[in-house]
N, C-alpha and C positions, 0 to 999 in steps of 0.2 A: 521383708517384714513390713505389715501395714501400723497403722496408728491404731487399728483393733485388735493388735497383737500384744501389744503392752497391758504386762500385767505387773503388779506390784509383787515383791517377792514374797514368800511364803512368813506367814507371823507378822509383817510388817504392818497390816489393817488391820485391829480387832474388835469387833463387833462391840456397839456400845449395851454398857449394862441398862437392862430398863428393869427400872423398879417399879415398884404398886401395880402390879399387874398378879395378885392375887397372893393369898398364903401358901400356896405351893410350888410358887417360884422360888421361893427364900427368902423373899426381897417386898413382898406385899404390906400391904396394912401401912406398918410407921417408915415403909420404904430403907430401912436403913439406920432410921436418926434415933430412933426407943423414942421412948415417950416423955412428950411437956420440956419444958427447957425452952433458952433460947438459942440452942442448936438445934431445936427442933422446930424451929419456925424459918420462915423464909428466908428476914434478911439477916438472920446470925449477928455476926457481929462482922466491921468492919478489919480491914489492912489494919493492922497496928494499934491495933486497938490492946488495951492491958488491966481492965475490967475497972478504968475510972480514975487510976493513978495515972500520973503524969509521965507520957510518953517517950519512948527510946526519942526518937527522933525528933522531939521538944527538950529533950533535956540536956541535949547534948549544943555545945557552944558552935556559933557560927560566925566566919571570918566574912569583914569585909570584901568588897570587890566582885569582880568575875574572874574569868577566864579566859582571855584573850583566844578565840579559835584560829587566828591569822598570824600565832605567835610564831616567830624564826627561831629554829634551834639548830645550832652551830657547829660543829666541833672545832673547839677552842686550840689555835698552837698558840704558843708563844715566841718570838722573836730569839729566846735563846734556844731552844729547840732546832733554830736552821745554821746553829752553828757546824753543824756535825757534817754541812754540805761543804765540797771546796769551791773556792772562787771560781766564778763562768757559772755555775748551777744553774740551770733553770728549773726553781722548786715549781711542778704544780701540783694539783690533785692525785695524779696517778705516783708520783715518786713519794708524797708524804705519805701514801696510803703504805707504798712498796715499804716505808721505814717505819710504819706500826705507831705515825704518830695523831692520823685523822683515824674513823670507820666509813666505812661503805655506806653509799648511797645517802653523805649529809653535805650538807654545805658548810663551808673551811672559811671562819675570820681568825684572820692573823691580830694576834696582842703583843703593844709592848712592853711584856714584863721581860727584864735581862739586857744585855748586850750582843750586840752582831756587831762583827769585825769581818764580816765576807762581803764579798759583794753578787749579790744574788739577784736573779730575775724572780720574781714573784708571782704565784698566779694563784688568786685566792678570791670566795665572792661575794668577800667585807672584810676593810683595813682599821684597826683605831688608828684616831689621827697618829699618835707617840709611834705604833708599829708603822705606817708608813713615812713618819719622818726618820726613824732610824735606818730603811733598807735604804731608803735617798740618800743621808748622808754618809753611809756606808760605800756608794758607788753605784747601787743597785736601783732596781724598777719596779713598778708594783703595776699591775692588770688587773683589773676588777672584773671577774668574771659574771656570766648573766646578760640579760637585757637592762638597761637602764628603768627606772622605775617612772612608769606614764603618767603625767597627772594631768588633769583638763585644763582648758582654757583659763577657768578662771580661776584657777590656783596661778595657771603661770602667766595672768594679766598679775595677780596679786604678789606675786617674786617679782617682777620686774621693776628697776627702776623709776622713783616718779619723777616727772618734770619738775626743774626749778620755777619757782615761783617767777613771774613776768612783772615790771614795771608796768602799773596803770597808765591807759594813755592821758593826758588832760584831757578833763574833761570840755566837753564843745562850750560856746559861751552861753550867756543865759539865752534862752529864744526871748522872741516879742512880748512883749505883756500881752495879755489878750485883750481886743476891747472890750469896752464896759457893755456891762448886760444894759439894755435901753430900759431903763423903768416904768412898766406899763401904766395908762392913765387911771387914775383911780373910778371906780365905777359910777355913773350919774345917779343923785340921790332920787332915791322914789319918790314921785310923785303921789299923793291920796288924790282920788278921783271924790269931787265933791258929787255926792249925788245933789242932784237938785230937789227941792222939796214939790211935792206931790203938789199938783197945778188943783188946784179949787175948782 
């Protein structure tokens, strides 16, 4: 089969209707629209338009904020939910999934609402702090699953610790005084040039 073999399947193209192409098309003269009106002018009227009353989509109330498109969404266990495992467990993904307590293809934070009294291995890929203090003091371990979260340089010059402040050194002593500016001589007063008078 070539690339000029392809044809669209039968009905799936259909010819487009042309109007104004005279009165014995059907379709001539007012094309369709009857006559006068402003459905019978070009630009009609607009999307949502409701003939000057105040529109659907103006009258209806709108919430601050956005929508976060980079939003994490979870499936939520909580802490007493892994009581049902026995001691040694190693809970991850694939066994909460086997126990009907996460769904497929999401990402697992463990909460600590409830009590654990096992002690379990944990592998989940977000703790609240309370959920990972209780699998700890339980006996248990927590794995944060994933890659760690990358952030640039200058975020992590900006995490880092700053230098303690340093003792100034003393300062050096005063320098020299400078010498004095010489004060220049004041300028020699003009002299008037006497003209002499006109010789006789």
């Amino acid at each position: 089969m070539q690339l000029h073999d392809l044809k669209p399947s039968p009905g799936a193209h259909r010819r487009p209707r042309r109007v104004g192409r005279g009165t014995g098309s059907g379709r001539g003269k007012t094309s369709g629209r009857g006559q006068k009106g402003q459905n019978a002018r070009s630009e009609g009227f607009r999307l949502g338009f409701e003939g000057g009353q105040m529109p659907f989509s103006q009258r209806i109330p709108k919430l601050p904020g956005f929508k976060n498109p980079f939003k994490k969404v979870y499936s939520v266990v909580n802490i007493s939910k892994l009581s049902r495992f026995v001691d040694g467990t190693k809970v991850d993904a694939q066994v909460m999934l086997e126990a009907g307590l996460v769904r497929a293809a999401e990402e697992i934070k463990i909460l600590g609402t409830g009590r654990l009294k096992r002690r379990l291995t944990v592998e989940a890929h977000a703790f609240s702090a309370s959920a990972r203090d209780a699998i700890e003091k339980a006996g248990g371990s927590v794995t944060v699953l994933g890659e760690p979260r990358k952030i640039g340089a200058r975020r992590t010059a900006a995490k880092a610790p700053k230098p303690l402040p340093t003792p100034e050194a003393p300062r050096q002593a005063a320098a020299a005084p400078k010498p004095a500016r010489a004060k220049s001589a004041p300028p020699a007063a003009s002299v008037e040039e006497v003209t002499p008078p006109d010789e006789a």
